[in-house]
C-alpha positions in Angstrom: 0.0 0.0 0.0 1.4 3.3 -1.3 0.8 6.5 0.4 -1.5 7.4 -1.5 -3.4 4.4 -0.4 -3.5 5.3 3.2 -5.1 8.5 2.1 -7.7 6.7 1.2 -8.2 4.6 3.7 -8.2 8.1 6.0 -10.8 9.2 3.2 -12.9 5.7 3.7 -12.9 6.2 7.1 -14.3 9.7 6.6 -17.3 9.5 4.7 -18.2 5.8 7.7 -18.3 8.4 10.4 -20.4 11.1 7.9 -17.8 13.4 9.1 -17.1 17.0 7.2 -13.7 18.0 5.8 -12.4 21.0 3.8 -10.0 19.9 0.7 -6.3 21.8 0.5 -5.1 23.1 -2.8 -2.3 21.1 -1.5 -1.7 18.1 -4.7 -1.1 14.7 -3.2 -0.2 12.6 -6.6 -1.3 12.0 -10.1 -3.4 9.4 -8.1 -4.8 11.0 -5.5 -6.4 14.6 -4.4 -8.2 13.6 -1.0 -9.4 15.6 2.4 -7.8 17.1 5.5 -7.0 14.8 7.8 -8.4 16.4 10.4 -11.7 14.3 10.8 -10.4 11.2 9.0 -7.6 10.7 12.0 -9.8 11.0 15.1 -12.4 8.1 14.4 -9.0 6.0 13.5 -7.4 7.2 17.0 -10.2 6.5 19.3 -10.9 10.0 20.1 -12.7 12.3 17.9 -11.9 15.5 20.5 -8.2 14.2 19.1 -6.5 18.4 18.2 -5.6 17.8 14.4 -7.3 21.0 13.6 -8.0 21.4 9.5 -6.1 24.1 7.7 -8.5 25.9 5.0 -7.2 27.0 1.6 -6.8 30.7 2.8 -4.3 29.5 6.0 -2.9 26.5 4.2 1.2 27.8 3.9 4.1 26.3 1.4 6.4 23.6 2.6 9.5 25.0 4.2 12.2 26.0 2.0 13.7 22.9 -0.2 11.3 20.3 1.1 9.4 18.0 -1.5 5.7 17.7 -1.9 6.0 14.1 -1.7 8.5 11.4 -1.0 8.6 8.7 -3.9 10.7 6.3 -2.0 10.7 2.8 -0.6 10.9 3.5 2.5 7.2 5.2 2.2 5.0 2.5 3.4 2.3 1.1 5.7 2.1 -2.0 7.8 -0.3 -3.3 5.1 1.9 -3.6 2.8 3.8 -6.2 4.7 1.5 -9.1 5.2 4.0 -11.9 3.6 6.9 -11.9 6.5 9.0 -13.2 3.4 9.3 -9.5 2.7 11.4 -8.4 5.9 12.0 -12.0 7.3 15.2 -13.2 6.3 15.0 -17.1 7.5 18.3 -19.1 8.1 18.8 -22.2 6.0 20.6 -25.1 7.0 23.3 -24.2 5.0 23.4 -20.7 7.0 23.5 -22.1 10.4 26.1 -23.8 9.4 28.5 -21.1 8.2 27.4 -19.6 11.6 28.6 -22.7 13.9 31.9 -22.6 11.6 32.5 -18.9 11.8 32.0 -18.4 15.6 34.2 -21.9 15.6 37.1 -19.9 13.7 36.8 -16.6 14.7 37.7 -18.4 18.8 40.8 -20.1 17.3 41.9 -16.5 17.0 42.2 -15.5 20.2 40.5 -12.0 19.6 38.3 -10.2 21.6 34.6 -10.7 20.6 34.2 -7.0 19.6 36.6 -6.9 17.1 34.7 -9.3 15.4 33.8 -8.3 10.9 33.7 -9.7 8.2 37.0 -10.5 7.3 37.1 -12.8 10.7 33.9 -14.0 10.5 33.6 -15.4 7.1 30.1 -16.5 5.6 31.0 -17.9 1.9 27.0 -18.2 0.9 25.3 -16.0 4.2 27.6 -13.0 3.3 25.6 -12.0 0.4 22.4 -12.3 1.7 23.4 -10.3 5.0 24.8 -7.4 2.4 21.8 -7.2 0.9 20.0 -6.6 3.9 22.3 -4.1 5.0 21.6 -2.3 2.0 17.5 -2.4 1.8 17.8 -1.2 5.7 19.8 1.7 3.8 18.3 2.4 0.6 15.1 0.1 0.5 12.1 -0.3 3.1 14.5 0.4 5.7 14.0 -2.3 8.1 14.4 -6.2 8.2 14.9 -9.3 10.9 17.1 -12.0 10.6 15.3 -15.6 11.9 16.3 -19.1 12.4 19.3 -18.5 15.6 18.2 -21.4 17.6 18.7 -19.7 21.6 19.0 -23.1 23.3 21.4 -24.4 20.6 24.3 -21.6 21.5 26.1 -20.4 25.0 25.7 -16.7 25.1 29.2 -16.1 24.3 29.0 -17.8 21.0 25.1 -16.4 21.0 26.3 -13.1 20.9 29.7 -13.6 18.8 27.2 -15.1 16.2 25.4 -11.8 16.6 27.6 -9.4 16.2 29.1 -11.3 13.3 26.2 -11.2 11.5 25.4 -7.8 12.4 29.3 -6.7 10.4 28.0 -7.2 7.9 25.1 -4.9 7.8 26.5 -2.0 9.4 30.4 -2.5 10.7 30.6 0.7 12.9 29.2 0.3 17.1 28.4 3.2 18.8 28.6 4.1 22.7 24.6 4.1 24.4 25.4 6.2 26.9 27.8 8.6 28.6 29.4 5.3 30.6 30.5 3.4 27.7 27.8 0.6 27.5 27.9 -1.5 23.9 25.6 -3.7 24.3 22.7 -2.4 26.4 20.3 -5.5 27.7 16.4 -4.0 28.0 14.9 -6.2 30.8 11.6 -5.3 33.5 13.0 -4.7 36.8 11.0 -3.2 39.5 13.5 -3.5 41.9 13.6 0.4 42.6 11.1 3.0 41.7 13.8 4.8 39.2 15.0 1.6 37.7 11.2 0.6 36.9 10.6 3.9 35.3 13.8 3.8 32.8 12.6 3.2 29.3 15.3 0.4 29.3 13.8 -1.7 32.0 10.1 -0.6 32.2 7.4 -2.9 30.8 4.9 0.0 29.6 4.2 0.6 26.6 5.9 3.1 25.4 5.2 6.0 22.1 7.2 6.4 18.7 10.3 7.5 18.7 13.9 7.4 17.6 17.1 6.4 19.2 19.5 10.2 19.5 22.0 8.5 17.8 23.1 5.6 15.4 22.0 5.0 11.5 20.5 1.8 12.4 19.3 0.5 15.8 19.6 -3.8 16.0 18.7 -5.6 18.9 18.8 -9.7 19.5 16.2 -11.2 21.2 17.6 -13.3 24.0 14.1 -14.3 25.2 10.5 -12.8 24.6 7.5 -12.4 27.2 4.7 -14.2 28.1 2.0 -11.8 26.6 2.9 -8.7 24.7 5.9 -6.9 23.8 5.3 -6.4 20.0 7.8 -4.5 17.8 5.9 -1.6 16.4 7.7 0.6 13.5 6.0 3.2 11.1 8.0 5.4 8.3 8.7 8.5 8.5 8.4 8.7 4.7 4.8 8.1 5.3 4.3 10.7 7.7 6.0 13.1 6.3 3.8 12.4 3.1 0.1 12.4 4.7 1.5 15.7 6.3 3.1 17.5 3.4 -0.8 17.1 1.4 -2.6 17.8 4.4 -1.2 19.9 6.8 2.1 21.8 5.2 2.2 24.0 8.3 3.0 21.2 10.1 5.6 20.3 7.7 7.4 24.1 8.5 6.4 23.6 12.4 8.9 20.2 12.6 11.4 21.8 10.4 12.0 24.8 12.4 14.9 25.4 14.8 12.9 26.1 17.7 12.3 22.6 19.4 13.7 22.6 22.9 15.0 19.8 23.7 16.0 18.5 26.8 18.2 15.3 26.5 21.0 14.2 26.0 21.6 17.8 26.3 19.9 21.0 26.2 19.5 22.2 22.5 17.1 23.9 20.6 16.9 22.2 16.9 14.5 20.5 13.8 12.7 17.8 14.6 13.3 17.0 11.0 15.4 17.5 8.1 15.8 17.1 4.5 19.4 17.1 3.0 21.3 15.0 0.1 17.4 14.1 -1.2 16.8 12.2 2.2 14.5 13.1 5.2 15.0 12.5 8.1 13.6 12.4 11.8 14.7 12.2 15.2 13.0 13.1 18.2 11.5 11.3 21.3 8.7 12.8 23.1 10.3 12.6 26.2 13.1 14.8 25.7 10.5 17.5 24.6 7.4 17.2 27.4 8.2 14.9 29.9 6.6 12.8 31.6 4.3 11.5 35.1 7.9 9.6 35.8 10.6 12.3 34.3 8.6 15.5 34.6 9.9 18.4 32.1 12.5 21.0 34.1 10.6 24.0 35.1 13.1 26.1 33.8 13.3 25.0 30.6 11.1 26.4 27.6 7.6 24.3 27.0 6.2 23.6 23.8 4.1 25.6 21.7 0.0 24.6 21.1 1.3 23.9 17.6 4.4 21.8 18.4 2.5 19.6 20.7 -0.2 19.2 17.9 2.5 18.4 15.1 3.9 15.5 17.9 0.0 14.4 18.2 0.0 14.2 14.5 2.9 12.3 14.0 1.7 9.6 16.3 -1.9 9.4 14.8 -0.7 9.2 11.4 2.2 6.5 13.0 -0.5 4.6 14.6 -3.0 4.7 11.9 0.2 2.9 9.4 2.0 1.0 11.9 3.6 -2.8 11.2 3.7 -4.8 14.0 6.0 -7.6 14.2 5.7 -10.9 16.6 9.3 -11.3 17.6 10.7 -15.0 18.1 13.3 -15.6 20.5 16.9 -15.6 18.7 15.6 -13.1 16.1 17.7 -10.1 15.2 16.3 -6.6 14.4 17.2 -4.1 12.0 15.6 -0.5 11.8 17.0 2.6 9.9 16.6 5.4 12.9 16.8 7.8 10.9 14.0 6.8 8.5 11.4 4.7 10.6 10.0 5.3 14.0 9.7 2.6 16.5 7.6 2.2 20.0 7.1 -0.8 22.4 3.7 -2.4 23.4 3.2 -3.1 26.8 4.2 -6.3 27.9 4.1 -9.4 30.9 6.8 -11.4 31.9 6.0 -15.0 33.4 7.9 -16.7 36.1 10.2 -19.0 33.8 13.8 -17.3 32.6 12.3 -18.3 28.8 9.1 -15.9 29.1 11.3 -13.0 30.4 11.5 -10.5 27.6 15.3 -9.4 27.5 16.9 -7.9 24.4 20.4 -6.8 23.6 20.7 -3.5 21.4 23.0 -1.7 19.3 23.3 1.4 17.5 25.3 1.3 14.3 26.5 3.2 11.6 28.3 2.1 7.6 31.3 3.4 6.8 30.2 3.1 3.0 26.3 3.2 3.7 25.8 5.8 6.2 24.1 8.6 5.5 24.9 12.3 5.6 23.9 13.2 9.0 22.6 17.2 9.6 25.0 19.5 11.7 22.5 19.7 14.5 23.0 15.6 15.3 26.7 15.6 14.5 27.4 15.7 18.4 25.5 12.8 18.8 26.9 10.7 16.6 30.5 11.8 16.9 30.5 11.1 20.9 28.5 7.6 20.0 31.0 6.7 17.2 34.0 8.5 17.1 35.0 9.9 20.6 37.8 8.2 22.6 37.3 6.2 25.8 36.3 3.0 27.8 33.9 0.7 26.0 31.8 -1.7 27.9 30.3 -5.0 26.6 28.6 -6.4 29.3 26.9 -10.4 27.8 24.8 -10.0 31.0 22.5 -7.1 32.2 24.2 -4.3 33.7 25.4 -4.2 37.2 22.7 -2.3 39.3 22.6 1.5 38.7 25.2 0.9 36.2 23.3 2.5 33.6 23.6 6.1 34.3 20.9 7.5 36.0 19.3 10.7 34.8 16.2 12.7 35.6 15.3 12.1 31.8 14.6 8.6 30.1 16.8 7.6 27.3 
């Protein structure tokens, strides 16, 4: 499904609930000319009172500066679009698992430290080419994709995580830092064993809203062990949103694109929520880091948002929502989502008393020397201190140490 398509859709859901619209001079497509999405979105939110206020013709302003009317690009999509896994799912053979076993079996007989671990030492004669490819859709196609097949119970979590990192080379070489202490590999488990800890992103078991990581090209994470009920990956593009926004609401379009969003974390700074450079958008933001929350309420001192920043934020998660994919992750599978391009949120979740029903992933954030996109001035702190900056790495195989992760007033 196209766009264009979910226009329609919005459009279908319209005319069900005999709402009233007002049309844009705003042109969607050869395709398409359809309605503000003002009415369409609340009946497909839950909450018709939902404040995605329709722009009439008069009020309706030009895109900012250099920004396209409409992304014609793969990585414009809709969960429907995805209903054969065989799209994304990229299932181990046989054959693959072997080269696996043999790889992590060669790469030991080095004597190297896991993390030093790429292609050239872990070599996958047929695997390789398949892995590339992936790497390169993440990149330049629908921007996302899951490796399957890793038996958990077949591997120690040595060789379990050797095998992922190997795999992961190959997709994006380059590992960034998570946090100001040097964590690699951060492992996202519940634990209620403090107030603060239960709170975290990391370890809470809420759901939790879109968002992006504030740093990395491509977040990856392997799934140790999934739980009982719940716990769904949830992505939506960017692309998408950008596109429903851009014939619907352009104002909203100049409202993210301005340098006035203040936000709080990882440090105070006051930039775009998104941008468009070298033909490619893209977003980053988290909703934390611009309002807060019940847990991590917003500095007083600090500037609030605007009615019309906190209604572009609404709008990106109602048109987010309204496109999602949701994937059912399997224990041993291995995520990859382009951060810059696609959006990604947690479902709420229950863990049950046996280790195997305890949700516990280990992520990444990673970055291709030859794929890696041009990333705007405004992030380049970000991804230098992830990437480039100098100091102690640490690659914990087990959750971290209590109040090892570094506490902050703010959620990651």
């Amino acid at each position: 499904m196209q766009w264009a398509s979910l226009l329609l859709t919005f459009t279908a859901q319209l005319h069900r609930n005999h709402y009233t619209y007002q049309t844009t001079a705003c042109t969607m497509s050869s395709v398409i000319s359809g309605p503000v999405l003002a009415a369409a979105i609340a009946p497909i939110v839950g909450n018709n009172g939902f404040p995605f206020a329709a722009a009439t013709n008069a009020e309706a302003p030009a895109l900012p500066s250099g920004f396209p009317s409409e992304l014609r690009s793969k990585l414009a999509w809709t969960g429907a679009d995805f209903a054969d896994e065989a799209k994304y799912i990229l299932r181990l053979t046989e054959t693959d698992l072997a080269e696996v076993k043999q790889a992590i079996a060669d790469y030991k007989s080095l004597d190297q430290d896991g993390y030093l671990v790429e292609p050239n030492t872990f070599q996958l004669p047929t695997l390789g080419s398949k892995l590339r490819a992936l790497g390169q859709d993440v990149h330049f196609g629908k921007g996302f994709g899951v490796i399957r097949g890793l038996d958990r119970a077949g591997f120690s979590v040595e060789d379990l995580t050797l095998a992922y990192m190997g795999l992961q080379s190959y997709v994006a070489e380059q590992r960034g830092r998570q946090d100001k202490r040097g964590n690699m590999l951060v492992h996202i488990v519940a634990d209620n064993s403090t107030k603060q800890a239960a709170e975290h992103h990391r370890h809470s078991n809420k759901s939790i809203t879109f968002h992006n990581e504030e740093a990395g090209d491509i977040v990856s994470w392997l799934t140790r062990s999934t739980a009982a009920t719940g716990g769904k990956c949830i992505i939506a593009s960017a692309y998408t949103i950008y596109n429903v926004l851009a014939a619907t609401r352009p104002e909203l379009i100049r409202t993210l694109a301005r340098s006035d969003w203040p936000f709080s974390m990882p440090r105070f700074q006051c930039r775009p929520v998104i941008f468009y450079e070298d033909s490619k958008l893209i977003m980053n933001f988290g909703r934390a880091a611009l309002l807060g929350n019940q847990a991590h309420p917003r500095p007083q001192h600090l500037p609030s948002l605007t009615a019309r920043q906190v209604e572009a934020l609404d709008a990106i998660e109602a048109i987010a929502k309204a496109s999602q994919m949701e994937i059912q992750t399997q224990a041993g599978d291995i995520h990859f989502i382009n951060n810059l391009a696609v959006l990604h949120r947690r479902e709420g979740f229950v863990n049950g008393e046996d280790p195997s029903t305890k949700r516990h992933l280990v992520r990444m954030r990673l970055r291709s020397s030859e794929h890696g996109w041009p990333i705007p001035k405004e992030l380049i702190q970000e991804w230098d201190e992830a990437f480039h900056k100098k100091g102690t790495k640490h690659w914990h195989l087990e959750p971290m140490p209590a109040y090892f992760f570094p506490l902050r007033r703010q959620p990651n």
